[in-house]
N, C-alpha and C positions, 0 to 999 in steps of 0.2 A: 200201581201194579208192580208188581215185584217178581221177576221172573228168572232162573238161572238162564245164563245163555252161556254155552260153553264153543271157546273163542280154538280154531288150529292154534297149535304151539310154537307154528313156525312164524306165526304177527308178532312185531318188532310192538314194540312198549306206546312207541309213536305213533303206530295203526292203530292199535287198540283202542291208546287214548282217544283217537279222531273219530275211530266207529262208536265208540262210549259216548263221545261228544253230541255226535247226529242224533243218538236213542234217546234225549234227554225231555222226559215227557212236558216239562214247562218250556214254554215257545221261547219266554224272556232269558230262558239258560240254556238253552242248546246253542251247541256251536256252529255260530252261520246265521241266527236270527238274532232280534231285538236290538238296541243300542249298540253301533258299531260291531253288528255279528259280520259283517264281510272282514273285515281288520282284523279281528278276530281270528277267524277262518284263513285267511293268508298268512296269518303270523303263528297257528301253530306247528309243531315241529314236526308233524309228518310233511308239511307244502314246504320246506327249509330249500330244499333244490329248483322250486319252481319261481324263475322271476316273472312275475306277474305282471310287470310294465312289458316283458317282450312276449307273453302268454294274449296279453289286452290288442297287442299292435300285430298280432298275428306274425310273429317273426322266430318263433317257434318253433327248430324240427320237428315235427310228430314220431313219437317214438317206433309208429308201425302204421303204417301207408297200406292200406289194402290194394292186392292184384288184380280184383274182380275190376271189371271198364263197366258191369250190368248195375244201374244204382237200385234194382231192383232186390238183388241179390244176397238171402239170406245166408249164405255159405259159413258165415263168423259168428253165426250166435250157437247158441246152445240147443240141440236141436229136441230135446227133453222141453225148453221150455218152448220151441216152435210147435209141438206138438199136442201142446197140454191146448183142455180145453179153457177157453176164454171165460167160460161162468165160472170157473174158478178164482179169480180177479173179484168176485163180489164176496167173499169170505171174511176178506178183512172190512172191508163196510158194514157189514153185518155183525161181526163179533163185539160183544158187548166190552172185550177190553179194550177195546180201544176210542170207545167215544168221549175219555178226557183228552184226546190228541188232537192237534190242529192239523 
């Protein structure tokens, strides 16, 4: 499948590459899966700021702490997608491009 997807112009070279990486229809070449996709996946150059040994030990600032104390509480999602309906979510199972994807 060969699809245009046309990317905001404000993604830096190193996001693009990363989101390119994820689309990559064979399992064994996307970035994150098959032989050493985690290594992989940590070493390319959008993760360059993220240290992963203090990410794994939870020692981590988090860059944004939600205020809500309600853990019920959808107030940070997008509320376009709170609203949409749920059979919509069977689209992509159903569309025939995408049944060489794992």
């Amino acid at each position: 499948m060969n699809l245009k997807v046309d990317f905001p112009e404000h993604l830096s070279e190193d996001c693009l590459s990363c989101i390119k990486g994820f689309f990559i229809t064979d399992p064994k070449e996307r970035l994150g899966c098959g032989k050493n996709g985690l290594a992989k996946l940590k070493s390319h150059p959008w993760f360059k700021s993220i240290d992963f040994e203090l990410l794994e030990n939870k020692q981590l600032k988090p860059p944004f702490i939600p205020t809500s104390k309600d853990k019920t509480s959808n107030k940070f999602f997008d509320q376009d997608c709170i609203n949409s309906n749920v059979n919509d979510s069977n689209l992509l199972i159903e569309n025939e491009n995408f049944q060489q994807w794992s």
